[in-house]
N, C-alpha and C positions, 0 to 999 in steps of 0.2 A: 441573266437571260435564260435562266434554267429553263424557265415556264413555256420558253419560244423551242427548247427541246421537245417537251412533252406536246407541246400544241400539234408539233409538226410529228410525230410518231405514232399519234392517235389518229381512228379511222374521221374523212372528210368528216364537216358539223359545219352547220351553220353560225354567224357568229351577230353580234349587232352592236355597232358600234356609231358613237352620235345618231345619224339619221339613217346612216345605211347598212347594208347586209352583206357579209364577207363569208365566203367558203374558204378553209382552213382544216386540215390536217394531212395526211400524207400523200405526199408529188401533189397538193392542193394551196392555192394562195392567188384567190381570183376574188374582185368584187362582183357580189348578184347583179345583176341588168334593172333588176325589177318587173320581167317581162310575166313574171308568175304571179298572177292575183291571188294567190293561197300562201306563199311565204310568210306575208306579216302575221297570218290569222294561226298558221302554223306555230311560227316562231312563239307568239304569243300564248299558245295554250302549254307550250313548255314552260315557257318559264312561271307560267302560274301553276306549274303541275310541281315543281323544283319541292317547293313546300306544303304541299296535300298529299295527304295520304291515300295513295292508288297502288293499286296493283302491279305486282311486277308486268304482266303482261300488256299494260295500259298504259305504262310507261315505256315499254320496248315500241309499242306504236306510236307514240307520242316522240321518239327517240330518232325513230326508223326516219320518220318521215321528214326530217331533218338531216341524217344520215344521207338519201336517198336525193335530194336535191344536191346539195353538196355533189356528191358523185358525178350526177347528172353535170352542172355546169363543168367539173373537171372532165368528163370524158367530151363535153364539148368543147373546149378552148382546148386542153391536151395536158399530160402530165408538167408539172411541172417542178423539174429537175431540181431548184434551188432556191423551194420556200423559205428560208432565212433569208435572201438577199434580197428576192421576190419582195417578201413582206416590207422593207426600206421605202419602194418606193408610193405607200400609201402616206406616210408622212406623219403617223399619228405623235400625239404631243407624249405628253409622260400622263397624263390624264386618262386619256383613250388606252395607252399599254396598262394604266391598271387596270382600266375597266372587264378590258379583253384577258388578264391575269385570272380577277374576280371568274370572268365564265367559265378561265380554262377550268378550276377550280371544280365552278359546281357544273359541269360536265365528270370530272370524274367520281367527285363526290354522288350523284346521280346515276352512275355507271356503276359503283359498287353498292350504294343503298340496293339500286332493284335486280342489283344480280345481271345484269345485260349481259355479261360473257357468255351466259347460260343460253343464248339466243340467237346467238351469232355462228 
């Protein structure tokens, strides 16, 4: 469970897992509502950005904006103290914890390609 380390020490991201959308990284471990009609369309230009070649700057917005909702739902429901235990009670199979393995992955892999420390 290395990876539920690192998931939980990196800044909020959005996550998507089967059908729905999870905020995950530190004091963060909340399902989206859905209440935002820009998430999916969000979500979606990340992960087709994962493998195109774009600019670092194009990617720290494509990055942010994903960053940024995350946050938002954490500062609305409140920090939360004990994302490792938090996370138990979504109930994902061993299917879904790859899945969720696979983004933590290329979230960092994406983070070091376009240099994002540099933005932060």
């Amino acid at each position: 469970m290395n990876y539920l380390n690192k998931l939980f020490a990196q800044h909020p991201f959005i996550y998507h897992i089967g059908e729905k959308y999870y905020a995950f990284g530190a004091y963060t471990c909340y399902e989206c509502d859905m209440r935002s009609i820009t998430l999916k369309s969000r979500y979606k230009e990340y992960e087709q950005s994962i493998n195109e070649e774009i600019s670092d700057r194009d990617a720290w917005r494509i990055f942010h904006k994903l960053v940024f909702k995350a946050e938002c739902i954490r500062d609305e429901k409140g920090y939360c103290d004990k994302p490792q235990e938090e996370i138990k009670k979504f109930q994902f199979n061993d299917m879904e914890m790859q899945e969720l393995k696979v983004q933590i992955d290329n979230y960092i892999a994406y983070w070091k390609k376009h240099s994002l420390s540099s933005f932060v």
